[in-house]
C-alpha positions in Angstrom: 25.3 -36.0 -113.7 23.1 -38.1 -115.7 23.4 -39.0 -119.3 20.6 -36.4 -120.3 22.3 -33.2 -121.3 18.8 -31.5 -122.7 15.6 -30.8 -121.7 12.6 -29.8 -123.9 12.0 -26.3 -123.7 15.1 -25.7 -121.8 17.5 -23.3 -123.4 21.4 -24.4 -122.7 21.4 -22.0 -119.5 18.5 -23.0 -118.2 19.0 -27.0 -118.2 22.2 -25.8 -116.5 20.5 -24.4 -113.4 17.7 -27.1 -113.2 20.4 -29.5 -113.4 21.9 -27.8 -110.5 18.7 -27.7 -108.9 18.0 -31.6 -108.7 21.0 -32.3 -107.5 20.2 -30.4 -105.1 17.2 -31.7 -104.7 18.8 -35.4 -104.4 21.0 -34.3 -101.6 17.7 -34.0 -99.5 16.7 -37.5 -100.2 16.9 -39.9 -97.2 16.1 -43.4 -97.4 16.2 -43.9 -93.8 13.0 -41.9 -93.9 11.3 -44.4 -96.8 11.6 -47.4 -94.2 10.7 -45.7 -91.2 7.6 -45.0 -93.1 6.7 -48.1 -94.8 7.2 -49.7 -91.3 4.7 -47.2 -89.6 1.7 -47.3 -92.6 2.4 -51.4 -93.4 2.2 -52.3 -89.2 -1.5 -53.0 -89.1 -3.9 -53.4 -91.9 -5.5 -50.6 -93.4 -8.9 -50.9 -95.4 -11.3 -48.3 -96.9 -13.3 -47.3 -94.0 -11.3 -48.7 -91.0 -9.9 -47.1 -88.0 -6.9 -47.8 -88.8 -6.6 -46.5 -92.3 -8.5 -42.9 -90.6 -5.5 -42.9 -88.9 -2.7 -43.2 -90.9 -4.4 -40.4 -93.3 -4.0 -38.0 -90.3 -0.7 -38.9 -89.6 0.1 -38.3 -93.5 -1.8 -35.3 -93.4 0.1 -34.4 -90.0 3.2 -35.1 -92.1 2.5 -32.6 -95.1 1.9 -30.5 -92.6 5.1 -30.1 -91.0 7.1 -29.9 -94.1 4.8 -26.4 -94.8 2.2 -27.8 -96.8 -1.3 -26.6 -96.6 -2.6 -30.0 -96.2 -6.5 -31.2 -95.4 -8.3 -34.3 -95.3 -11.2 -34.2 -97.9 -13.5 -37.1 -96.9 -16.5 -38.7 -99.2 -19.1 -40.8 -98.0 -18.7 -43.7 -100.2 -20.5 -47.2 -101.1 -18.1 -50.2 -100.2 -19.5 -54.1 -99.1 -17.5 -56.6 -96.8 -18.5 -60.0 -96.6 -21.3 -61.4 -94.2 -21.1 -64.2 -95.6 -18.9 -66.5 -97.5 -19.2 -70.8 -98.4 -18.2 -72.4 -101.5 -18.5 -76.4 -101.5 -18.5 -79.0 -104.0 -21.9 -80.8 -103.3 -21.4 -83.6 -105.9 -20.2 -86.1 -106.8 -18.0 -86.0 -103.8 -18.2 -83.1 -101.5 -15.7 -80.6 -100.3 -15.8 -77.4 -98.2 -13.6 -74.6 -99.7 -11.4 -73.2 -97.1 -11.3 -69.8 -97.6 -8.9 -69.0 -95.2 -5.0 -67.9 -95.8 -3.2 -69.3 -92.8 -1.0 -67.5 -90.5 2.9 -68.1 -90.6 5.5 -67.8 -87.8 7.8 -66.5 -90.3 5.2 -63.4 -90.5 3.9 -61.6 -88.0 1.6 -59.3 -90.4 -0.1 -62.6 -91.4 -2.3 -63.6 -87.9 -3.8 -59.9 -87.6 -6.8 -61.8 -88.5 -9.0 -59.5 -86.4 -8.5 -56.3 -88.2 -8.2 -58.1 -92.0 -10.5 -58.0 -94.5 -11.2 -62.4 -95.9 -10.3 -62.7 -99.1 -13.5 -61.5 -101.2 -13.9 -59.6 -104.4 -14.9 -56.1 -103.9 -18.2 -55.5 -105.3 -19.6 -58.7 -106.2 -23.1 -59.8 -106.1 -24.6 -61.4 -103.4 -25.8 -64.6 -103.9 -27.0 -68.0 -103.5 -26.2 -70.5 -106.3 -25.6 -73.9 -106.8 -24.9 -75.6 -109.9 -22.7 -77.7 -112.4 -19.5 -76.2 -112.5 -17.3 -75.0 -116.0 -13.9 -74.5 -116.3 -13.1 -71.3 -118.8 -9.3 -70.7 -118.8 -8.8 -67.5 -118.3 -12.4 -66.2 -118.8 -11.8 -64.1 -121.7 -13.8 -63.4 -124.7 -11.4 -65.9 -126.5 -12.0 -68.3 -124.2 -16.3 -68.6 -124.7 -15.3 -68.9 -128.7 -13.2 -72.2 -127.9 -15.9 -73.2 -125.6 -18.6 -72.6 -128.2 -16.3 -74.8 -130.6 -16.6 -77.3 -128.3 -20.2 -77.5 -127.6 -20.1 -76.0 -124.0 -22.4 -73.5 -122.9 -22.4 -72.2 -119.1 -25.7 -70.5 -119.2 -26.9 -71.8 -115.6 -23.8 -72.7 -114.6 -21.1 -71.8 -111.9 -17.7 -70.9 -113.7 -14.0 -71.1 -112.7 -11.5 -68.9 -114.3 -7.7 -68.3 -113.9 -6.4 -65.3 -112.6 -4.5 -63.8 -115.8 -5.0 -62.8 -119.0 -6.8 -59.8 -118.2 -8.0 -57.7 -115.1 -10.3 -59.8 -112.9 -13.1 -57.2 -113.5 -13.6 -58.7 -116.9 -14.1 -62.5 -115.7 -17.1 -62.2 -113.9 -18.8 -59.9 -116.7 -18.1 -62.1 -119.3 -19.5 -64.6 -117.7 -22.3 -62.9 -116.8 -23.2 -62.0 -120.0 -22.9 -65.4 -121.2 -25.3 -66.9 -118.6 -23.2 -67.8 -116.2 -24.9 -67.5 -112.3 -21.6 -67.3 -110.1 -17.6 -67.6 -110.8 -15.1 -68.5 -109.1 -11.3 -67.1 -109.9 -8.1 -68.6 -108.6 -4.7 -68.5 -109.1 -3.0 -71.5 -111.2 0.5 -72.4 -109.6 2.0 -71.9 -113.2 1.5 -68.1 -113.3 1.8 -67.4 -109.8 2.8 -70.5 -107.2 5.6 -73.5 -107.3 5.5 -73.6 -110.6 7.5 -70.4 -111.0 9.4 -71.0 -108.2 9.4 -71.1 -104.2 6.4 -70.0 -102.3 6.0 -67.2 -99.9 7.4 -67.5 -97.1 10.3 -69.4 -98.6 9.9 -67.6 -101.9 7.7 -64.7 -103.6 5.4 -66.5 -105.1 1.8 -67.6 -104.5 1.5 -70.2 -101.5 -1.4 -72.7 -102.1 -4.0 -71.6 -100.1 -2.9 -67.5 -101.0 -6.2 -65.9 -102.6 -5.8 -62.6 -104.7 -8.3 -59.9 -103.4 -9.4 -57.1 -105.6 -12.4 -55.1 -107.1 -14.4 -56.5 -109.7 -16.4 -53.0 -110.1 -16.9 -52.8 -114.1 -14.1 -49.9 -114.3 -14.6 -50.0 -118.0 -18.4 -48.6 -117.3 -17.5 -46.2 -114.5 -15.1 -46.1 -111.6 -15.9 -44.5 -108.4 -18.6 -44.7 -106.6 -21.4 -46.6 -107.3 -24.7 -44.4 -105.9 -23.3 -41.3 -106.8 -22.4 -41.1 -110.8 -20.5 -38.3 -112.2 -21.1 -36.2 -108.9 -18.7 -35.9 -105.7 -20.0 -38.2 -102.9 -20.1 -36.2 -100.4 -22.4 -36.4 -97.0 -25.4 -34.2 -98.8 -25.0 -35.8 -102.2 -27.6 -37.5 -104.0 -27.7 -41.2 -103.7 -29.2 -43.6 -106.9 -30.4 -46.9 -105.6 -28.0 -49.7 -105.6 -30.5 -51.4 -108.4 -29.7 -48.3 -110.8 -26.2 -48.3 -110.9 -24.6 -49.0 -113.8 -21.4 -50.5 -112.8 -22.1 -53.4 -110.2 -21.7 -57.2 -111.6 -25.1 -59.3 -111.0 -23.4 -62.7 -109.7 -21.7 -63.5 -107.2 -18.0 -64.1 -107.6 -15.2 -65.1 -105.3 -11.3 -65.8 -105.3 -9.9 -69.0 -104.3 -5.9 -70.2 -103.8 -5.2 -73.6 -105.9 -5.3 -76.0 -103.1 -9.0 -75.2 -102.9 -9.3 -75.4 -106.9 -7.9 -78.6 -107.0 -10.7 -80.5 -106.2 -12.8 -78.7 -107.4 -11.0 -78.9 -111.4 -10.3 -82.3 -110.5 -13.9 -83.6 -110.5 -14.7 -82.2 -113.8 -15.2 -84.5 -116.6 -16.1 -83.6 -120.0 -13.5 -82.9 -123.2 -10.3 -82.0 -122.0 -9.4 -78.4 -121.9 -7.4 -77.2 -125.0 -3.6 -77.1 -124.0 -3.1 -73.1 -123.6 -6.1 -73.2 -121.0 -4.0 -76.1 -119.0 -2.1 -75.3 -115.8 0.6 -76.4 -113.6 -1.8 -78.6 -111.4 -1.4 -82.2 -110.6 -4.4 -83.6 -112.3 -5.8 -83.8 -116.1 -7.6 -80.6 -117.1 -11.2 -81.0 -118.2 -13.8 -78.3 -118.9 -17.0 -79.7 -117.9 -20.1 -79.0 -117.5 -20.0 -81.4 -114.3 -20.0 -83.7 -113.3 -18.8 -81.4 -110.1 -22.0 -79.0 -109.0 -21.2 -76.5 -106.4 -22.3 -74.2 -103.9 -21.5 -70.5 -103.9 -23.1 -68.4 -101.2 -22.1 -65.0 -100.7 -23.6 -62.1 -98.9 -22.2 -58.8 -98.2 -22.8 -55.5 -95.9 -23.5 -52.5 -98.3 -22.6 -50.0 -96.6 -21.7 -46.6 -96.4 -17.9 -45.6 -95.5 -15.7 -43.0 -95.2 -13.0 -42.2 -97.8 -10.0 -39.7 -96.6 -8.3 -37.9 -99.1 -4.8 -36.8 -97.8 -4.8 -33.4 -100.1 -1.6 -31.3 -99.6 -1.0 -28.0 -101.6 2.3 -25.9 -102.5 0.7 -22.6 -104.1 2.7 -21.6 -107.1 4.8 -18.5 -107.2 3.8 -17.2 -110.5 1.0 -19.7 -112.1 -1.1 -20.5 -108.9 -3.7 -21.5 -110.8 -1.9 -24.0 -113.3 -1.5 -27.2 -110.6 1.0 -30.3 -111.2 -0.7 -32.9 -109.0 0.9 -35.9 -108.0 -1.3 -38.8 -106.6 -1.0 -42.6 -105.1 -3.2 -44.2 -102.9 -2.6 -45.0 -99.2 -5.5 -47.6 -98.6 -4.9 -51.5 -99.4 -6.8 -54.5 -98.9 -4.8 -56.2 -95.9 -0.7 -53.9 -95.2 -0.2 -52.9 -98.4 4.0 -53.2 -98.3 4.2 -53.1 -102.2 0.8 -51.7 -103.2 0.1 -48.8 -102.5 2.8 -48.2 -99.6 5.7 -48.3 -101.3 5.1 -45.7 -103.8 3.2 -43.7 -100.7 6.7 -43.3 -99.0 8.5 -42.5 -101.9 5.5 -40.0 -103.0 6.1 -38.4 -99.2 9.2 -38.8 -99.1 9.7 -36.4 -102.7 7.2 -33.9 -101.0 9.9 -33.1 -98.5 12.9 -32.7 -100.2 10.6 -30.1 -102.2 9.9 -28.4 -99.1 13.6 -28.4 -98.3 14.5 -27.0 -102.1 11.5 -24.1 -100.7 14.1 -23.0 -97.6 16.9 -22.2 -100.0 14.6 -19.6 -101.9 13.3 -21.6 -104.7 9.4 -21.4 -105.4 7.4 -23.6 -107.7 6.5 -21.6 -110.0 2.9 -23.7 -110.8 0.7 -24.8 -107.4 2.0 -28.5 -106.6 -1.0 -30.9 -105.1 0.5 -33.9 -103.4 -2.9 -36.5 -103.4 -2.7 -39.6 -100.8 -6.1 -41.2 -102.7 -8.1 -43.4 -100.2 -10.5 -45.9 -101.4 -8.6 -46.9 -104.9 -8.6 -50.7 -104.0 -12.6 -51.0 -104.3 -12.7 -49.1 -107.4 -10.3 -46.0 -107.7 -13.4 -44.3 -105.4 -11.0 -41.5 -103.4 -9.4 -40.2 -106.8 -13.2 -39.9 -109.1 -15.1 -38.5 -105.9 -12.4 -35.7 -105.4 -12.3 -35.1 -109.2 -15.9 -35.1 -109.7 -16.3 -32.8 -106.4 -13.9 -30.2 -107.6 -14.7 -30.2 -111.6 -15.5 -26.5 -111.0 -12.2 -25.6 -109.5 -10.4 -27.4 -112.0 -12.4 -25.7 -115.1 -11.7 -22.3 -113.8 -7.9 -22.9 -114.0 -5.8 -22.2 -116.8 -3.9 -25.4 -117.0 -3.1 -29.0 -115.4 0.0 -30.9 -115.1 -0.7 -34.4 -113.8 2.1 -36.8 -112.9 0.9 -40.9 -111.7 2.8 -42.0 -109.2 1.4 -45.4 -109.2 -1.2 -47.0 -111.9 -3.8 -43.9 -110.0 -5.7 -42.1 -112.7 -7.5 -39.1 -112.8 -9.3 -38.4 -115.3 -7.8 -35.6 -117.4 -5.3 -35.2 -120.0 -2.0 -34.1 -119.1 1.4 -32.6 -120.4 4.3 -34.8 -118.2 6.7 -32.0 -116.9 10.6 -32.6 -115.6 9.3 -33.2 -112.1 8.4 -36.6 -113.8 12.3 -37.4 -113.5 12.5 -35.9 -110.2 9.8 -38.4 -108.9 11.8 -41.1 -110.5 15.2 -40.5 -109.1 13.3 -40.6 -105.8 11.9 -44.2 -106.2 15.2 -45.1 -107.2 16.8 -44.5 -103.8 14.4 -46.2 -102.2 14.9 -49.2 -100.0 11.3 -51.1 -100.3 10.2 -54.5 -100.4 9.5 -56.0 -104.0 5.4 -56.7 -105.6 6.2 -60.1 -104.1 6.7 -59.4 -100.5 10.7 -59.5 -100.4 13.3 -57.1 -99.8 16.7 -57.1 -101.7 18.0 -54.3 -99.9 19.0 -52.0 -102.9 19.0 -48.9 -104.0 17.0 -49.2 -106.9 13.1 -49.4 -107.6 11.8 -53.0 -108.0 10.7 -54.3 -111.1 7.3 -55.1 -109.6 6.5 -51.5 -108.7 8.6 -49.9 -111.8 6.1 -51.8 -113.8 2.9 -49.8 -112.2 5.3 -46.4 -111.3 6.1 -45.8 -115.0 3.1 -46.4 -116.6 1.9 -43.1 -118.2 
């Protein structure tokens, strides 16, 4: 029994049979199940818009299914670029051709399915064709440009290069943009994530040098979800803006880089040295610039229409049908996705079931609960804001909403957090999944790396 012995708006009876109830409800729990799973959706990678990630939406759906869930894929047509093209080099003083590539490693087999992963790229980024001096901004924060402006330095017409940290990597490029810059760069320094924390991947979990973080840098802070169709679901028949219009796209180009293709690129900048907190763990003397290093960013991209598949699984309530408690995580990544989003997507399926087990012993929800496997959240939280804005009249008609994040997902809507929240969590903590860093310890007990993103509410 755990320490709680009350529950808000529980009278002393009544937190006596939920009580009752969840440990019943643990009884059903099988981790066995949670690795079975996270084997099968982390074998092959699983982009927005591939084959692959189609797939493993059915089978989820498949799943839902066969634990007597009325469960449907609800796809959108949705705006998301790969790259065409990708070169960075350092044209001068001395030259040097970025590699761009994360090699494969014997210890991994996951690592050489080259053919079906996406290069590392930022998601929505401009394309472009830029060369110019280059200017190194710490982190690329707001802060940052007032130190710089202390300094003298000014990057309008220049090429920046930020750390990774600090903030969300959205923010990087947008500051720069508004401060003039034509094209950033963003890598990760070995002192937040490489040797200089400890041993790299596959030895250790952190950062090896050539190991580029992918991700989004749609302005989330403007609007997430898709870009051509604002504040409307994108379905096939929806009204498209122009690219042009939207209001959330970045105007430069911007690409991530590991540290062994930073370092010669930092290293060749001259100019007053970078103030101490901007400094990282790399062998060399950090300057800021501008030059005398110029480089050359070219990147083009295939804007495109995909699909989006929304696993969307429904448990109608007994007595409040129209009141739903949804519960949401995403199921697309941007190469396996073993910690995000596929370890909280087995323990999300994984708490559906034992529900549908409680449901054989006579036990009804009383409210409608909607399990949600979101598609497309890596690119710009696309599945989750299509589906919302879609369904905004279904939603208005009913008399109340009960959301519960499984991972960092939002939707858009205020919400009262219900007991299932502690359900959910007891779930997670019998779960047997590999940390945010890649390893596995083996125990039964959620890892700090996803208890960080599970939690947040």
């Amino acid at each position: 029994m755990f320490a709680q012995k009350t529950i808000q708006g529980f009278s002393p009876e009544a937190v006596k049979t939920e009580f009752a109830l969840e440990e019943k409800y643990d009884s059903y729990l099988k981790t066995d199940n949670l690795d079975q799973w996270m084997k099968r959706l982390t074998a092959r990678p699983h982009h927005l818009g591939s084959a692959v990630g189609k797939e493993y939406a059915l089978w989820m759906r498949d799943q839902f299914r066969s634990w007597g869930y009325d469960a449907e894929i609800e796809t959108y047509k949705v705006l998301f670029p790969t790259p065409k093209v990708r070169v960075l080099e350092m044209v001068g003083p001395t030259k040097y051709k970025a590699k761009l590539v994360e090699p494969a490693l014997k210890e991994d087999a996951t690592s050489g399915q080259s053919k079906e992963q996406l290069p590392t790229y930022h998601g929505f980024s401009a394309d472009g064709d830029v060369t110019a001096e280059l200017v190194f901004v710490g982190y690329g924060v707001p802060s940052d440009y007032v130190e710089l402006a202390k300094l003298g330095i000014d990057v309008k017409g220049k090429i920046v290069i930020a750390k990774y940290g600090g903030s969300w990597r959205g923010i990087k490029p947008k500051v720069a943009e508004q401060h003039g810059a034509i094209g950033c760069i963003i890598y990760s320094d070995p002192e937040d994530d490489g040797y200089f924390q400890g041993d790299v991947y596959p030895k250790g979990p952190f950062r090896p040098a050539l190991g580029a973080q992918r991700g989004s840098v749609l302005d989330l802070p403007v609007r997430p979800g898709d870009p051509l169709t604002p504040n409307i679901g994108a379905t096939e028949e929806a009204k498209r803006i122009e690219r042009a219009q939207a209001d959330n796209l970045i105007h430069i180009p911007v690409l991530p880089i590991g540290y062994e293709d930073a370092l010669p690129l930092l290293s060749a900048l001259g100019g007053p040295l970078a103030p101490e907190y901007m400094r990282g763990a790399l062998p060399m003397t950090y300057h800021i610039g501008p030059g005398p290093a110029r480089v050359h960013l070219n990147l083009a991209f295939d804007w495109k229409l995909v699909d989006c598949h929304n696993v969307i699984a429904k448990m109608k309530g007994s007595e409040l049908p129209d009141e739903w408690v949804i519960r949401g995580n995403h199921h697309d990544a941007w190469v396996n996705g073993a910690a995000d989003p596929i370890s909280g997507m087995v323990a999300l399926m994984e708490e559906a079931r034992a529900v549908s087990e409680l449901t054989k012993t006579g036990w009804k929800p009383k409210r409608t609960i909607v399990y949600c496997g979101w598609d497309g959240e890596e690119p710009g939280l696309l599945g989750s804001t299509e589906w919302v804005e879609d369904h905004a009249s279904d939603y208005a008609k009913s008399s109340g909403l009960h959301k519960l994040r499984w991972q960092w997902q939002r939707i858009y809507w205020g919400a009262r957090l219900t007991h299932l929240a502690t359900i959910g969590k007891r779930c997670s903590q019998r779960c047997n999944r590999p940390t945010n860093r890649g390893e596995c310890f083996g125990k039964k007990k959620v890892c700090d790396g996803c208890q960080r993103f599970i939690y947040k509410s």
